[in-house]
MIDOSE-1310 file (N, C-alpha, C; in nm, 2 decimals, decimal comma, always signed):
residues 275
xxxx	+11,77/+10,78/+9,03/+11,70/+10,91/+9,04/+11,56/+10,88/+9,07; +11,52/+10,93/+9,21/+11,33/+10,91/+9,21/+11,29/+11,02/+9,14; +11,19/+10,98/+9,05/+11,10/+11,05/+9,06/+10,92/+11,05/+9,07; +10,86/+11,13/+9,11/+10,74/+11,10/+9,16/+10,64/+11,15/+9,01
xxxx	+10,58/+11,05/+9,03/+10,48/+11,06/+8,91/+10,32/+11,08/+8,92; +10,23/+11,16/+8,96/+10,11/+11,22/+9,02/+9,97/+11,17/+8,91; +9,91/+11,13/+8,96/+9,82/+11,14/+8,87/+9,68/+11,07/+8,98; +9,57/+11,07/+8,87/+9,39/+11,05/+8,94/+9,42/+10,91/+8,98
xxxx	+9,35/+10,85/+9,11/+9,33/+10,69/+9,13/+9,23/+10,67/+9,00; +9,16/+10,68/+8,87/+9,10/+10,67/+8,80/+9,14/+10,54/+8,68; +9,03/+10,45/+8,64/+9,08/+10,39/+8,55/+9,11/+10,42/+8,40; +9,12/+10,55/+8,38/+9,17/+10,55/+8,24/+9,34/+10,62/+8,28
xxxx	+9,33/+10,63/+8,36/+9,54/+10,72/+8,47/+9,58/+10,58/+8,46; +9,50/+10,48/+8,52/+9,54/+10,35/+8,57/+9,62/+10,24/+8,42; +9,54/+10,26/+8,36/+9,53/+10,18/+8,25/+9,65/+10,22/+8,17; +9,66/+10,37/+8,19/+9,78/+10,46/+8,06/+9,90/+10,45/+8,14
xxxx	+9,91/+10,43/+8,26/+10,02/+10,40/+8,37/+10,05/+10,23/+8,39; +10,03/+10,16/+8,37/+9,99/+10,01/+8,38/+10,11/+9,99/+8,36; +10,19/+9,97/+8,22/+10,29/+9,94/+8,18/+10,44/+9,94/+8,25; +10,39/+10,08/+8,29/+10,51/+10,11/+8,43/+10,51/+10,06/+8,58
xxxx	+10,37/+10,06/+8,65/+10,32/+10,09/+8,77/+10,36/+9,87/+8,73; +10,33/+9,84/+8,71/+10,31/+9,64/+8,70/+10,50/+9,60/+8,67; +10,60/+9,71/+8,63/+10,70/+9,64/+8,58/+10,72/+9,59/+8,42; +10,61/+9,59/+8,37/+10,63/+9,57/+8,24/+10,69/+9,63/+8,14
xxxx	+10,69/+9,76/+8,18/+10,81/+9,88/+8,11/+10,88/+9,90/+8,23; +11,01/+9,83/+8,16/+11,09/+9,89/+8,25/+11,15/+10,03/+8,29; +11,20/+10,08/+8,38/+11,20/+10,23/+8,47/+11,34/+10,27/+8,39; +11,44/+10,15/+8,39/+11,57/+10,19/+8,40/+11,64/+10,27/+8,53
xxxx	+11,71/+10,36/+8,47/+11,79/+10,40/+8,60/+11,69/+10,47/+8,73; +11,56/+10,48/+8,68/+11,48/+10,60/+8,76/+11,39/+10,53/+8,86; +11,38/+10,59/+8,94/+11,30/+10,51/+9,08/+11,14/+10,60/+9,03; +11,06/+10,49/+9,05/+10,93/+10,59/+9,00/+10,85/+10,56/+9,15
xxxx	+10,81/+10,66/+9,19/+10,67/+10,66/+9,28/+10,55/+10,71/+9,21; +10,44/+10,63/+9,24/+10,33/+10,69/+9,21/+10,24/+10,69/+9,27; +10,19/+10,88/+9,27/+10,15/+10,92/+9,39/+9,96/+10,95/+9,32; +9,89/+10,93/+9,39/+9,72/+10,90/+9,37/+9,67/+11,03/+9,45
xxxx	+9,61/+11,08/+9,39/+9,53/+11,21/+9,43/+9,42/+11,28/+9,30; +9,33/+11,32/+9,36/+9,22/+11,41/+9,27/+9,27/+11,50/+9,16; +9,20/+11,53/+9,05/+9,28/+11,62/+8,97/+9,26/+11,75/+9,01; +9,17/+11,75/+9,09/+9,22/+11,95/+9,12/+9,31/+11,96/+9,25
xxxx	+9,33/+11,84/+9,36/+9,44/+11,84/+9,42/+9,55/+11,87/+9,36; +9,60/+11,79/+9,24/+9,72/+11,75/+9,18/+9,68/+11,92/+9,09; +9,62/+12,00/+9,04/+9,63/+12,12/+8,95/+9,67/+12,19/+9,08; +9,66/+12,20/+9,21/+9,73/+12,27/+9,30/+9,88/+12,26/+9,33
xxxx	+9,86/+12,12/+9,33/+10,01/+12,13/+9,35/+10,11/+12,12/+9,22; +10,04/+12,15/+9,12/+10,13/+12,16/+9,01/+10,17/+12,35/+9,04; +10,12/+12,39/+9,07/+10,16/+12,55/+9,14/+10,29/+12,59/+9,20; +10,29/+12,49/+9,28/+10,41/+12,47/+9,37/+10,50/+12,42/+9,30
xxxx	+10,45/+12,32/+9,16/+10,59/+12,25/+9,13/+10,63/+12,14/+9,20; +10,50/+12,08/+9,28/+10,55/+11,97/+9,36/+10,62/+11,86/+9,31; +10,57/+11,80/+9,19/+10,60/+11,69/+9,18/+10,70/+11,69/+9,03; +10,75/+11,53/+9,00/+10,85/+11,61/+8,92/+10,74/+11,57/+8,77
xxxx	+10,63/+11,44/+8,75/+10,56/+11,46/+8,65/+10,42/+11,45/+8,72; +10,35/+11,52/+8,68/+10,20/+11,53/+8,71/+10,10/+11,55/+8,62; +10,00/+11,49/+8,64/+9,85/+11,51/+8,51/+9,79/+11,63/+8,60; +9,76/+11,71/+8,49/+9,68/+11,83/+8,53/+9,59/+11,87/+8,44
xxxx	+9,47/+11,94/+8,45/+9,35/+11,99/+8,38/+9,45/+12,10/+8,27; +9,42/+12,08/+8,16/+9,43/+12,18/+8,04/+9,47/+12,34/+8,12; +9,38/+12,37/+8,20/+9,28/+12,48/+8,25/+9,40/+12,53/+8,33; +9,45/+12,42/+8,42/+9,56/+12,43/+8,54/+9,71/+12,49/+8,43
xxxx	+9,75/+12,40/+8,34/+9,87/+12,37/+8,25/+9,89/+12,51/+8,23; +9,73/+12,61/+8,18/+9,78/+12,72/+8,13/+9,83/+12,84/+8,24; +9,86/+12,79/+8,38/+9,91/+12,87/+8,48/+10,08/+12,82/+8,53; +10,07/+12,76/+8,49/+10,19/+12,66/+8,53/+10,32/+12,66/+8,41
xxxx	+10,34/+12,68/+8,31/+10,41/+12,67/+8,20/+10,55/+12,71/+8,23; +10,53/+12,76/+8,31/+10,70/+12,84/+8,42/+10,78/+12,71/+8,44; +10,68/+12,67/+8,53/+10,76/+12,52/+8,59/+10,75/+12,39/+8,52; +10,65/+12,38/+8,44/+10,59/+12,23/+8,37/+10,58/+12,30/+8,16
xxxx	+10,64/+12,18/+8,15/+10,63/+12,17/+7,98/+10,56/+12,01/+7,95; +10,45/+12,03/+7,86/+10,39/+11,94/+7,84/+10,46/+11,80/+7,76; +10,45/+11,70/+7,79/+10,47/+11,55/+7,75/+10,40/+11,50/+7,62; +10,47/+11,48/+7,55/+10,42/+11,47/+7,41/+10,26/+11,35/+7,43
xxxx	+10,27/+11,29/+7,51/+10,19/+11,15/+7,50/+10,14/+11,17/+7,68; +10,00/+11,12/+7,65/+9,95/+11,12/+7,82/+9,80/+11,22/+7,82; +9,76/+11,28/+7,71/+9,65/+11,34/+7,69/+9,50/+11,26/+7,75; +9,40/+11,35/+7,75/+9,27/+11,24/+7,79/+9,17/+11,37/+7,73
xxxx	+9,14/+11,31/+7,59/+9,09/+11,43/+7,50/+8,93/+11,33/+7,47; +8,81/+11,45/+7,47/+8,69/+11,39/+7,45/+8,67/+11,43/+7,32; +8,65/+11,34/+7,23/+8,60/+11,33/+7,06/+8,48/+11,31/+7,07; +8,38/+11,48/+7,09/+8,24/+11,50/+7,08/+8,15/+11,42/+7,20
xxxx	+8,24/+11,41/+7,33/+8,20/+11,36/+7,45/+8,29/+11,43/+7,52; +8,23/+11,43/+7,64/+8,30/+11,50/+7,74/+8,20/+11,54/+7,85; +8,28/+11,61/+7,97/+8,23/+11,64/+8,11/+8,09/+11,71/+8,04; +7,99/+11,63/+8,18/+7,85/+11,65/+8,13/+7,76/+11,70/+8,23
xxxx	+7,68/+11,84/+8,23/+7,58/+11,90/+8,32/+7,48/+11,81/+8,34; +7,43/+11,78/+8,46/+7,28/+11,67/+8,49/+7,26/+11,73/+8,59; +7,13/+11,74/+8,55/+6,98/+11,75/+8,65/+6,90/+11,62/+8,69; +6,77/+11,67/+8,75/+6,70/+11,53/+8,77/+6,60/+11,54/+8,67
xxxx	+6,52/+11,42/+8,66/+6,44/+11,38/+8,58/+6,34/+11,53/+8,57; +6,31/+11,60/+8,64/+6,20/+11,72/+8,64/+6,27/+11,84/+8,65; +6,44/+11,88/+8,62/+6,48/+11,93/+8,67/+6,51/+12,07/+8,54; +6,57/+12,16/+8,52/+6,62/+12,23/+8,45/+6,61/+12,22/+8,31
xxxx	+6,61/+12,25/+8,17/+6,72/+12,23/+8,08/+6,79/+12,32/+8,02; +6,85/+12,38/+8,10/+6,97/+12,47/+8,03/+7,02/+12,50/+8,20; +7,15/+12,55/+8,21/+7,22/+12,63/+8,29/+7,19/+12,77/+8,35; +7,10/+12,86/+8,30/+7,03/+12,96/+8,28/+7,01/+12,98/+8,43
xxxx	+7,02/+13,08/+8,51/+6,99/+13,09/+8,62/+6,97/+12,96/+8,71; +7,07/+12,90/+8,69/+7,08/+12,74/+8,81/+7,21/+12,77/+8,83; +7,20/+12,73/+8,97/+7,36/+12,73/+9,03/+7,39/+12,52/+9,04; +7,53/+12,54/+8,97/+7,57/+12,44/+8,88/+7,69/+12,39/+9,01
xxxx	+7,72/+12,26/+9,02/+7,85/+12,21/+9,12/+7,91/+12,16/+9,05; +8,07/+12,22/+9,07/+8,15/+12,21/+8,99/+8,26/+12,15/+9,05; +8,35/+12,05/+8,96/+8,46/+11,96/+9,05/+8,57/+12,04/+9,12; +8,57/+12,18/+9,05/+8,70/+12,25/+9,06/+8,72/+12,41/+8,96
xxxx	+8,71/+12,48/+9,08/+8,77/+12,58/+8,93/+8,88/+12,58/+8,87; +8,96/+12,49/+8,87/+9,09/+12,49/+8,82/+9,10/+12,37/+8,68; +8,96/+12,29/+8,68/+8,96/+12,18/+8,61/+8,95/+12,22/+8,49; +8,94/+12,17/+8,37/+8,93/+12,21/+8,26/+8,76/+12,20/+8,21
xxxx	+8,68/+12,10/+8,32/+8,54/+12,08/+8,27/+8,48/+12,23/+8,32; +8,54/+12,32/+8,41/+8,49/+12,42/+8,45/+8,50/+12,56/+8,35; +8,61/+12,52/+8,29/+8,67/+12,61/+8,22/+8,56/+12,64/+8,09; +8,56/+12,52/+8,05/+8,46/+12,50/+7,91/+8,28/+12,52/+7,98
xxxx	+8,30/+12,51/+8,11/+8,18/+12,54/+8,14/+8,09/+12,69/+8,09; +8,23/+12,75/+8,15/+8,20/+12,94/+8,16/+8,24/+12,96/+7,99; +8,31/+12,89/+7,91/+8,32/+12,90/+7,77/+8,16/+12,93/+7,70; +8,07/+12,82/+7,79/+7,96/+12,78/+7,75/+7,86/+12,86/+7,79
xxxx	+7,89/+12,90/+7,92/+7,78/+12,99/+7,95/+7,85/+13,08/+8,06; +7,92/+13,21/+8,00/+8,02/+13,29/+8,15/+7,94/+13,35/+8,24; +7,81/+13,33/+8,26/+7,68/+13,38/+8,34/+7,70/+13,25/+8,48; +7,70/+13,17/+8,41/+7,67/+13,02/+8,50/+7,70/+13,10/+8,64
xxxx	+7,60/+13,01/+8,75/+7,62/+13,05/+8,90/+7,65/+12,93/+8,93; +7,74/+12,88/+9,02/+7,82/+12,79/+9,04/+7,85/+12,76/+9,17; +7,91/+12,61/+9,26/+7,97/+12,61/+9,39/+8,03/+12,47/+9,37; +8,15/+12,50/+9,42/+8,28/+12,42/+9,41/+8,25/+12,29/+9,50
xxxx	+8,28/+12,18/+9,49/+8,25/+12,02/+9,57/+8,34/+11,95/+9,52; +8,37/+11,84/+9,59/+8,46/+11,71/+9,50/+8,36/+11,63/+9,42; +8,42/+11,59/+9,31/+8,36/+11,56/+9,18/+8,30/+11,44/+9,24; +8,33/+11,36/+9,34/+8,24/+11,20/+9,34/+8,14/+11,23/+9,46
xxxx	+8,05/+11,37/+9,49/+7,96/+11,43/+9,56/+7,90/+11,49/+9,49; +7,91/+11,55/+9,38/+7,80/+11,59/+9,28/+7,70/+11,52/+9,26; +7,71/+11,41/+9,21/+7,59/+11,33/+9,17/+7,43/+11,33/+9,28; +7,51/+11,30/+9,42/+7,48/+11,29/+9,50/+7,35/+11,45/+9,59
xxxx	+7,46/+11,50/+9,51/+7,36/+11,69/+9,56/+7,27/+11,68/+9,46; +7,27/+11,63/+9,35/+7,18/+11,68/+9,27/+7,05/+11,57/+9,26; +7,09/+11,48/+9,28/+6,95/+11,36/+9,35/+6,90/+11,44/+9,51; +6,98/+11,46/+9,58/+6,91/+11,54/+9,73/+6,83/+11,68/+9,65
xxxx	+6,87/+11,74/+9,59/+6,82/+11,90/+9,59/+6,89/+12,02/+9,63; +7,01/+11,94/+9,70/+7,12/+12,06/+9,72/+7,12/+12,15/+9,63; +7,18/+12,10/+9,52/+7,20/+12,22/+9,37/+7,10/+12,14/+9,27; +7,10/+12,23/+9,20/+6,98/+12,15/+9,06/+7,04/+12,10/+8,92
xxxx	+7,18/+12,13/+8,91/+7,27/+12,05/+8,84/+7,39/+12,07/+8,87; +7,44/+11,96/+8,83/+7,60/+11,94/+8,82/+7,66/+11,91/+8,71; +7,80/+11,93/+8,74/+7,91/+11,90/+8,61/+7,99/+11,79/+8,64; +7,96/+11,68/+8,58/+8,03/+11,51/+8,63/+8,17/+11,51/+8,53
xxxx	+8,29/+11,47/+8,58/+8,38/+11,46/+8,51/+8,42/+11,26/+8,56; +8,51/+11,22/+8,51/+8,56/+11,08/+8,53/+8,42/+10,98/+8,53; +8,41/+10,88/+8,56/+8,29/+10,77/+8,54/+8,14/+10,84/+8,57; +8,11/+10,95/+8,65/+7,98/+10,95/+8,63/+7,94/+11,00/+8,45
xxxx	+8,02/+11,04/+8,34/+7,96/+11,04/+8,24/+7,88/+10,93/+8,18; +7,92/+10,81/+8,26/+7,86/+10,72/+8,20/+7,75/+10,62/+8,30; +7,71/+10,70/+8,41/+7,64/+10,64/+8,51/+7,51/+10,72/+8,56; +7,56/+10,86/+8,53/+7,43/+10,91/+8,51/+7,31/+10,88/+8,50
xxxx	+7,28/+10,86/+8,35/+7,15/+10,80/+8,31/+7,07/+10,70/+8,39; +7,17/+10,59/+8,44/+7,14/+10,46/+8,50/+7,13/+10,53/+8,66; +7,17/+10,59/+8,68/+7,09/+10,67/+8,80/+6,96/+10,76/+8,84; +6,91/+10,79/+8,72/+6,79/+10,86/+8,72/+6,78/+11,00/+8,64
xxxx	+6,93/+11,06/+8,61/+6,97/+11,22/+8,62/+6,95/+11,22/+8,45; +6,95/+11,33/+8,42/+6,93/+11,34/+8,25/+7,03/+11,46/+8,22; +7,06/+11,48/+8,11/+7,18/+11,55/+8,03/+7,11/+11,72/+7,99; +7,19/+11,78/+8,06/+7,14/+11,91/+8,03/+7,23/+11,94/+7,85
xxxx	+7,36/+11,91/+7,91/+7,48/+11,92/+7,76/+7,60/+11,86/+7,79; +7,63/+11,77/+7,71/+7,76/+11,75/+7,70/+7,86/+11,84/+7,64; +7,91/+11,88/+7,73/+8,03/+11,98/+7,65/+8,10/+11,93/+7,57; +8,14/+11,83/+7,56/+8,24/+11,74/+7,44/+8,17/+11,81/+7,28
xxxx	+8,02/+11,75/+7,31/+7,99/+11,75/+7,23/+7,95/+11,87/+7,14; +7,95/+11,99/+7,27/+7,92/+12,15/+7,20/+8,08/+12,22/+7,16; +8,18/+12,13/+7,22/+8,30/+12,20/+7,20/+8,33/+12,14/+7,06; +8,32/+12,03/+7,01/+8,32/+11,96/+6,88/+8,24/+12,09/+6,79
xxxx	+8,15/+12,07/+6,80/+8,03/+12,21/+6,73/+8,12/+12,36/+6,71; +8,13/+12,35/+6,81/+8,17/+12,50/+6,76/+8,35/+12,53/+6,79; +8,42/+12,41/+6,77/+8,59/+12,39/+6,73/+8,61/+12,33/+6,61; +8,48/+12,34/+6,50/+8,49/+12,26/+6,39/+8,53/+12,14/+6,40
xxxx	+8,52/+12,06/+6,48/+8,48/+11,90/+6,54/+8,61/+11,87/+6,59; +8,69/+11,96/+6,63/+8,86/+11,92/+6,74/+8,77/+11,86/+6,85; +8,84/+11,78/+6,88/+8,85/+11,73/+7,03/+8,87/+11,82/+7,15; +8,79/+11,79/+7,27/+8,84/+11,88/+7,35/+8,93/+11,82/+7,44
xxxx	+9,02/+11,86/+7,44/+9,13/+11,84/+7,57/+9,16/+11,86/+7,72; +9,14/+11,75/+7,83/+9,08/+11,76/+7,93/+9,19/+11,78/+8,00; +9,29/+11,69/+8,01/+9,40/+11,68/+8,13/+9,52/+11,63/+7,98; +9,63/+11,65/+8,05/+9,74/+11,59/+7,98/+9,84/+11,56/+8,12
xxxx	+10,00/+11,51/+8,07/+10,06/+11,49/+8,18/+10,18/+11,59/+8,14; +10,26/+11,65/+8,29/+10,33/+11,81/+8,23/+10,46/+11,70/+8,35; +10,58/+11,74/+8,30/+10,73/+11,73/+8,34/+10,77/+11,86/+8,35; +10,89/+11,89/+8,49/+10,91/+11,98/+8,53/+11,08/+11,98/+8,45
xxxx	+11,06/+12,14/+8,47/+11,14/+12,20/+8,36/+11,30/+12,19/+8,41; +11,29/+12,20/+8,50/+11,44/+12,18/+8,61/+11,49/+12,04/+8,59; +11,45/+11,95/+8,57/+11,46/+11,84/+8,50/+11,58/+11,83/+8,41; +11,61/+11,89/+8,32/+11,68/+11,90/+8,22/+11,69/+11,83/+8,11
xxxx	+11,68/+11,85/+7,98/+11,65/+11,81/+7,86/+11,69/+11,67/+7,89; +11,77/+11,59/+7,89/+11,83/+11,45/+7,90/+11,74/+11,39/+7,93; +11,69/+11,39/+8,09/+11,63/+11,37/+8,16/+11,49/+11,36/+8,12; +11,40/+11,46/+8,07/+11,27/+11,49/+8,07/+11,27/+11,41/+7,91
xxxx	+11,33/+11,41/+7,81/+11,36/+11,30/+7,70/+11,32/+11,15/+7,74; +11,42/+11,13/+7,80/+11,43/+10,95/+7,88/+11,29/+10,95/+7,95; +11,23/+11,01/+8,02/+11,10/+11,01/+8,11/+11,00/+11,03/+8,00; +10,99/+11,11/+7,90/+10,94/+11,14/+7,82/+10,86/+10,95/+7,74
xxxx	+11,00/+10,93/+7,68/+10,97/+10,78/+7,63/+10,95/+10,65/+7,71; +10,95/+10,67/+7,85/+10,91/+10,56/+7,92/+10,76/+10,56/+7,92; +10,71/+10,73/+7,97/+10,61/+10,74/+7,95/+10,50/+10,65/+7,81; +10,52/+10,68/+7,68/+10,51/+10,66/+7,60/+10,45/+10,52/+7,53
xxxx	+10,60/+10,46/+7,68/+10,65/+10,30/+7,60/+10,53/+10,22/+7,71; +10,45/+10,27/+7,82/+10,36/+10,24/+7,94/+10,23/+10,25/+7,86; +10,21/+10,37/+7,80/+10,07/+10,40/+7,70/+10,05/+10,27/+7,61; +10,18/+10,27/+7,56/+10,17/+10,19/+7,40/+10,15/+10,05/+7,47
xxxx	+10,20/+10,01/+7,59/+10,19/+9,90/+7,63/+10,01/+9,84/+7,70; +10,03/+9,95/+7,74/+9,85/+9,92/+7,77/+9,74/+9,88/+7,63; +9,81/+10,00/+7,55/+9,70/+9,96/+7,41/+9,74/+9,85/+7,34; +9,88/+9,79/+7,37/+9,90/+9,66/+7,29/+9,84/+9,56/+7,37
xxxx	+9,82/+9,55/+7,50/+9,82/+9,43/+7,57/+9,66/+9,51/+7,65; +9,55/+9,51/+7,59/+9,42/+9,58/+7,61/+9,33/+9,51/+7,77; +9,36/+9,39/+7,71/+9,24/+9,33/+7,81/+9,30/+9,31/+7,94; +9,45/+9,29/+7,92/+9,56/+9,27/+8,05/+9,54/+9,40/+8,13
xxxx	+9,55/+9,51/+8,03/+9,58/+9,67/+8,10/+9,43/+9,72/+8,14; +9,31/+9,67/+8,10/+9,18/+9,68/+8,17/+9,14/+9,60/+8,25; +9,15/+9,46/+8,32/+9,17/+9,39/+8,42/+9,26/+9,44/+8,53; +9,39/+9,54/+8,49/+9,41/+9,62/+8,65/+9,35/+9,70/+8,64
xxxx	+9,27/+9,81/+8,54/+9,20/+9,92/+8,54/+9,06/+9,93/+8,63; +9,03/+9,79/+8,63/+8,92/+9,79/+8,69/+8,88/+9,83/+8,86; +9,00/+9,76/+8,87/+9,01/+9,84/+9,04/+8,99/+9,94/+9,10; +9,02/+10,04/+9,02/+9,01/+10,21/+8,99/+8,85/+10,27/+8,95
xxxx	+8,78/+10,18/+8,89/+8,67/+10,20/+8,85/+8,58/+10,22/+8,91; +8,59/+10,26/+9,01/+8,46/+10,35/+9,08/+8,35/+10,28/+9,12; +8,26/+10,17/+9,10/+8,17/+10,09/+9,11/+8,17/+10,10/+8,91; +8,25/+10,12/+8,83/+8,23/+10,04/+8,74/+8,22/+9,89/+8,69
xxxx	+8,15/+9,85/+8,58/+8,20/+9,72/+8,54/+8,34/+9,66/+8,47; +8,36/+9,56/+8,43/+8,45/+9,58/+8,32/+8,42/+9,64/+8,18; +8,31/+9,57/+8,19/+8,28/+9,64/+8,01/+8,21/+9,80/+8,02; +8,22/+9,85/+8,11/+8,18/+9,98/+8,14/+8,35/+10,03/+8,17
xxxx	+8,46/+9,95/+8,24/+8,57/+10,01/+8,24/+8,68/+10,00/+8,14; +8,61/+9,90/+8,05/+8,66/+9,92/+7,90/+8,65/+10,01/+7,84; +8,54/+10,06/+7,84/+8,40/+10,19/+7,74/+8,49/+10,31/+7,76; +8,48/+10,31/+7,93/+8,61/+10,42/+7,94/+8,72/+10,47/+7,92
xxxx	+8,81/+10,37/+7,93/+8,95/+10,36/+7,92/+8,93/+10,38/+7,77; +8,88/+10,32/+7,68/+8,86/+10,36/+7,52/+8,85/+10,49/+7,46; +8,74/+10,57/+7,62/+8,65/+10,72/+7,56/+8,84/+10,79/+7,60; +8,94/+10,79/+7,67/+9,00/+10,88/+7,71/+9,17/+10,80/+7,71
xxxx	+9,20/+10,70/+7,67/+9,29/+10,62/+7,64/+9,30/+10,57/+7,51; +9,39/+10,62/+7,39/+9,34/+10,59/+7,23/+9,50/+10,68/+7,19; +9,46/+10,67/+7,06/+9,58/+10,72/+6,95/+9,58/+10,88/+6,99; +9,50/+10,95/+7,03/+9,55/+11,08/+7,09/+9,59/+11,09/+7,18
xxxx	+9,61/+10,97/+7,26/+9,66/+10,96/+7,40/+9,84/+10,92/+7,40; +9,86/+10,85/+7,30/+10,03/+10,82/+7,26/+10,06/+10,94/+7,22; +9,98/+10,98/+7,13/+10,07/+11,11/+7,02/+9,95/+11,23/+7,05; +9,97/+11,31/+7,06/+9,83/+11,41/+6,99/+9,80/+11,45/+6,89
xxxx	+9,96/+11,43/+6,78/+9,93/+11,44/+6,65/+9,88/+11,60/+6,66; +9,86/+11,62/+6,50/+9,82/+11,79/+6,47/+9,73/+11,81/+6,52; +9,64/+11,75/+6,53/+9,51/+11,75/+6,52/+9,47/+11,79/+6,70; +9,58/+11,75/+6,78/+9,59/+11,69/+6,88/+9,59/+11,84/+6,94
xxxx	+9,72/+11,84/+6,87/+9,81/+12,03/+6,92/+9,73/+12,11/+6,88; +9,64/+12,10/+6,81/+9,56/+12,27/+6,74/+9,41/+12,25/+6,86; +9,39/+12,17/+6,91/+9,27/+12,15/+6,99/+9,31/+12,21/+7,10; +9,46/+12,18/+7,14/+9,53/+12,25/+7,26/+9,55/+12,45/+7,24
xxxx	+9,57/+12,41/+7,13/+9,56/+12,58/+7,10/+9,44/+12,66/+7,10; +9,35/+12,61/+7,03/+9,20/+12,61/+7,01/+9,15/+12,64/+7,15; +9,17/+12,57/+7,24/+9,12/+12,62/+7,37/+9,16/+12,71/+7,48; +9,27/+12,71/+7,46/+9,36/+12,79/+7,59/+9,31/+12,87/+7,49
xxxx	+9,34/+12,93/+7,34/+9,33/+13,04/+7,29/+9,17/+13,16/+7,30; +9,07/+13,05/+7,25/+8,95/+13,09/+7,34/+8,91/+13,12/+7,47; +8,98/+13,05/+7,54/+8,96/+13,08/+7,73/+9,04/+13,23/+7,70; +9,16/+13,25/+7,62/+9,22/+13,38/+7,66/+9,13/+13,48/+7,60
xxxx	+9,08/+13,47/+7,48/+8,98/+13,55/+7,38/+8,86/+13,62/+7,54; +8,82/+13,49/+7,58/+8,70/+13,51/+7,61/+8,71/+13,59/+7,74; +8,84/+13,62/+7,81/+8,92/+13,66/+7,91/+8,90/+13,52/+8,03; +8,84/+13,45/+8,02/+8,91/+13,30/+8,13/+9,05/+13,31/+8,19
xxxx	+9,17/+13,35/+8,03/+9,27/+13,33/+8,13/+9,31/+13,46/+8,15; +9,42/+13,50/+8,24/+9,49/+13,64/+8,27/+9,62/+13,64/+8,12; +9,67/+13,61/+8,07/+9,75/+13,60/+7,96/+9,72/+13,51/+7,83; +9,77/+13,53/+7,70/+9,80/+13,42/+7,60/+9,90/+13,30/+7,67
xxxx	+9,86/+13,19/+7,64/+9,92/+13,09/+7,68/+10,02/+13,03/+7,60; +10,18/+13,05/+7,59/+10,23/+13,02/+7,53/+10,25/+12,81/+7,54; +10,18/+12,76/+7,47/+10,21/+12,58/+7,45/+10,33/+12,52/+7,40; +10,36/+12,48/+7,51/+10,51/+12,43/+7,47/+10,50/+12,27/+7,49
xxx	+10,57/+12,16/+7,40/+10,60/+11,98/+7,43/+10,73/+12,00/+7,41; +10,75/+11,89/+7,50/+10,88/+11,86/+7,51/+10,89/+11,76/+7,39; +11,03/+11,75/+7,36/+11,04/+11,74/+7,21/+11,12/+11,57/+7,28
């Protein structure tokens, strides 16, 4: 049976995929492709139901629940870190009347954006051209998701807010939950079970075998280092990434529930794992 497995060319996708993508967890009966694309490409076509498992933004998941039930293991949750607004050295400090570039409105860093401030004036770009507008003058800040959180600084740009770190603040210190990976529902229980634990057995395999599963990660790293593609894979690859645990699932609730409060989403988001 193929099935296609979607996720970021990124080294922390890379690293939680490793186990499978190298052979070391075996597929068994299933033919796996895996397909490399952007995360707010891949939140599109989780719409459609393209693919049969795909990583998608929190933000995306809570439109999609028709077609896709979430995967117990495959989270990339920020513990008091996360997607970060930057200006330049002389530039802004707060969000306040600045029009902000944003990876996606479908991402989840956007989502928590307007959580943060539902005023923000905003304009949509691909996330590895932000950096870039906001050293020209294009826009006067942006919202960096994947490795610019950690390149920023060393580029000249300064931290307006880390969301991680205000959603920690005011979620009584839950994690915030960025992307997870969702299996489609047509699938059928058997099936999404077995996929389910391959998944799993790929994660646990990267975290047992660390320096193996960050030596392929590094490729993916964007002009990272290794010990910069360690740092990473660590900030969004970890024990809430196997399991999410309670702690895991009430952060998941905690946000969709607030985006609905705050009207973000058009409905309550009913959160479903596949068991």
């Amino acid at each position: 049976m193929k099935i296609r497995i979607a996720h970021s060319p990124d080294s922390d996708d890379a690293f939680m995929f490793y186990g499978l993508a190298s052979g070391r967890v075996r597929s068994n009966s299933f033919e796996l492709e895996h397909v490399l694309s952007d995360i707010e490409t891949l939140n599109r076509a989780a719409f459609e139901g393209k693919y049969e498992i795909t990583a998608v933004s929190f933000h995306a998941y809570a439109h999609v629940t028709d077609r896709y039930i979430l995967l117990p293991h495959g989270a990339s949750m920020g513990d008091r870190y996360g997607p970060v607004v930057v200006t330049k050295k002389d530039g802004p400090s707060s969000v306040k009347g600045v029009r902000v570039a944003v990876p996606g409105e479908l991402t989840t860093a956007f989502l928590v954006l307007r959580l943060f401030d539902p005023t923000v004036e905003y304009v949509v770009m691909p996330f590895d051209e932000i950096q870039e507008k906001v050293h020209s003058g294009e826009v006067a800040a942006g919202l960096l998701i994947h490795e610019g959180q950690l390149t920023y600084a060393d580029e000249g740009l300064k931290k307006i807010v880390d969301l991680g770190e205000w959603w920690a603040d005011r979620a009584d210190g839950l994690p915030l939950p960025l992307g997870g990976n969702v299996i489609r529902r047509d699938l059928g229980a058997a099936t999404i079970s077995a996929l389910s634990r391959l998944l799993h057995d790929s994660i646990a395999y990267g975290l047992e075998h660390r320096m193996e599963g960050v030596d392929y990660a590094v490729q993916f790293g964007r002009g990272l280092d290794r010990a910069r593609t360690d740092r990473f894979v660590g900030m969004y690859v970890n024990g809430l990434t196997l399991d999410y645990g309670d702690r895991g699932r009430e952060a998941v609730h905690r946000l969709l529930g607030d985006a609905q409060a705050a009207g973000l989403l058009p409905k309550r988001v009913h959160v479903e794992f596949a068991s």
